[in-house]
N, C-alpha and C positions, 0 to 999 in steps of 0.2 A: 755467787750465792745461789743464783736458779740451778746449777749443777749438785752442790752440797747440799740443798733443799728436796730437791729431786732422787740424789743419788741417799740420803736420807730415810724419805719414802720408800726406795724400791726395795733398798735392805731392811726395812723396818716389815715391806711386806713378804719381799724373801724370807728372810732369818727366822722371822720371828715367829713364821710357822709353819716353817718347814718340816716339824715331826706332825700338825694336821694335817699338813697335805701331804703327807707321804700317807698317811694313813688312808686319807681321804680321795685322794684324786682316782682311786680304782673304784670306786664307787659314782663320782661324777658321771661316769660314762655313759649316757640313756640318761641321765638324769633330767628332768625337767627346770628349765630355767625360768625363775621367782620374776623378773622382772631384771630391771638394768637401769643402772644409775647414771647419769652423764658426768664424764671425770673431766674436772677444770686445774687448768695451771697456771697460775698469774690470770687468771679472767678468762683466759682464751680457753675454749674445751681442744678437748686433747683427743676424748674419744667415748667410746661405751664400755663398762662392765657390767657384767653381768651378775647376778644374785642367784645362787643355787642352794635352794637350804638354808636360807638364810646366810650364807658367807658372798661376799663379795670379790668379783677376780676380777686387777687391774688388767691392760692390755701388758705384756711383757716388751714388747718390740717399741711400742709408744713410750713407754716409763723408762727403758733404759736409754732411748735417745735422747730425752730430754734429761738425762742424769748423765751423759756426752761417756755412757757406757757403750763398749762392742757387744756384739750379740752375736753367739754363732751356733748355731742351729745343729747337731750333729746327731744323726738319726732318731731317738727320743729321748737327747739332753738337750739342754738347751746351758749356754758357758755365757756368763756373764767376765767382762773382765772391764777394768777402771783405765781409761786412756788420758784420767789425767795423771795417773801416778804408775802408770808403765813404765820400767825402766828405774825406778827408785830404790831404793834399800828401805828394811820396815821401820829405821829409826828416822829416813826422812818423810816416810808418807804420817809414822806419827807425831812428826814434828807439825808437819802442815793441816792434820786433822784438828791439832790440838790448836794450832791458831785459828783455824775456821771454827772450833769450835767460843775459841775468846769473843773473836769477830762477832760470831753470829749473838752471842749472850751479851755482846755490848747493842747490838740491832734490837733485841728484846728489849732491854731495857727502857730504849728511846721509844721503842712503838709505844710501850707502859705512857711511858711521861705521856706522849703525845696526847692518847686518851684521857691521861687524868687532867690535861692542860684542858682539852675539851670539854669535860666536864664540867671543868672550874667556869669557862664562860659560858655555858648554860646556866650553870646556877648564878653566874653574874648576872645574865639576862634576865632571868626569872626576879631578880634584886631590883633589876631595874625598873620592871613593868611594874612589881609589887610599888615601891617609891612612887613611881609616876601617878597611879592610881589613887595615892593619899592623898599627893598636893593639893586636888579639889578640896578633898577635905578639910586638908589645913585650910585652904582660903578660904571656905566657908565657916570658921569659926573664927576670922577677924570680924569686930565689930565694922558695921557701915560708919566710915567714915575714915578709918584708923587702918586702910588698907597699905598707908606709904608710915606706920609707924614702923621703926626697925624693932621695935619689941615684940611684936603683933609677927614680924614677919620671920621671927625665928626659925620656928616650926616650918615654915617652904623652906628656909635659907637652905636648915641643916637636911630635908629632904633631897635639896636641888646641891648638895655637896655631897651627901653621898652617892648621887646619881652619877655624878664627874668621879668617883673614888672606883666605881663600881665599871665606869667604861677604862680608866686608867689599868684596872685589873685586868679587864678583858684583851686591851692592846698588849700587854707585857704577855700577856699567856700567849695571845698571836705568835709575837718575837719567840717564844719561846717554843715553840709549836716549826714556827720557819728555822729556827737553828737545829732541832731536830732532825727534820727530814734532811736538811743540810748534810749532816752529820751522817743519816743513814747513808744517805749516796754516795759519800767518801768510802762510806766502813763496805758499803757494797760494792763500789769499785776496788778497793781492796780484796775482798773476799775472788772477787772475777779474775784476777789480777795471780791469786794461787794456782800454784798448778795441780 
């Protein structure tokens, strides 16, 4: 996954604009540079770009290592080539694009769930605190005396059951939050697993 992720990016920053910067990198030259960004991958920084004019330039030699691309530097080309699919014909590297690409859209997916699972138990908890905060209330409006009436003590009862409905939601969303990630880290081992 961190190669397809990576290797993702780099073409996403290659390709995609290679008629501006063809345009544009004769002009960079003397140009004054805006500032610099710190570029992170998986957490870990990677390194700096810099901002000129407003655009932003990865490092080239950083973004294809960690895309587990070759780099060869040949007087002012620079040759990107894919060493995981070296040696392939283009109906099997599009076979294996197009399973990292399943892979990766079933990853999406789960990360979705994951967040809306979290959700769900925030708003469970907020269900909670709201509940908890009535019950006074409720037991202030039993009569003195009539505090062990079961009639009287409806209104906690059905408080104090939706409070047990409310953590029972929260623990299901958990499990379902742990099967997730589960789940990511098979489909990421598989994705690793591609050549």
């Amino acid at each position: 996954m961190k190669k397809f992720l990576a290797g993702l990016i780099v073409g996403l920053c290659i390709f995609a604009s290679t008629t501006v910067f063809a345009d544009s990198i004769k002009s960079l030259v003397g140009s004054k540079v805006d500032g610099t960004f710190e570029v992170y991958y998986q957490g870990k920084k990677i390194g700096d770009a810099p901002s000129i004019d407003s655009a932003t330039y990865l490092p080239v030699r950083k973004m294809s290592n960690i895309a587990g691309m070759n780099v060869n530097v040949e007087g002012k080309r620079i040759y990107l080539t894919d060493t995981t699919t070296q040696g392939l014909t283009d109906a099997e590297v599009d076979a294996i694009n197009q399973k990292r690409g399943k892979i990766q859209g079933q990853i999406d997916i789960l990360s979705a769930n994951i967040k809306t699972y979290e959700q769900n138990i925030e708003a469970k908890k907020g269900e909670i605190s709201d509940y908890e905060k009535r019950i006074p209330e409720a037991k202030a409006m039993i009569p003195k005396g009539r505090e062990d009436d079961p009639i009287y003590q409806l209104g906690v009862n059905a408080l104090n059951e939706k409070i047990a409905k409310a953590n029972e939601d929260i623990k299901t969303n958990e499990a379902k939050i742990t099967a997730a990630q589960a789940e990511i880290e098979t489909l990421n081992s598989e994705l690793s697993k591609l050549k």
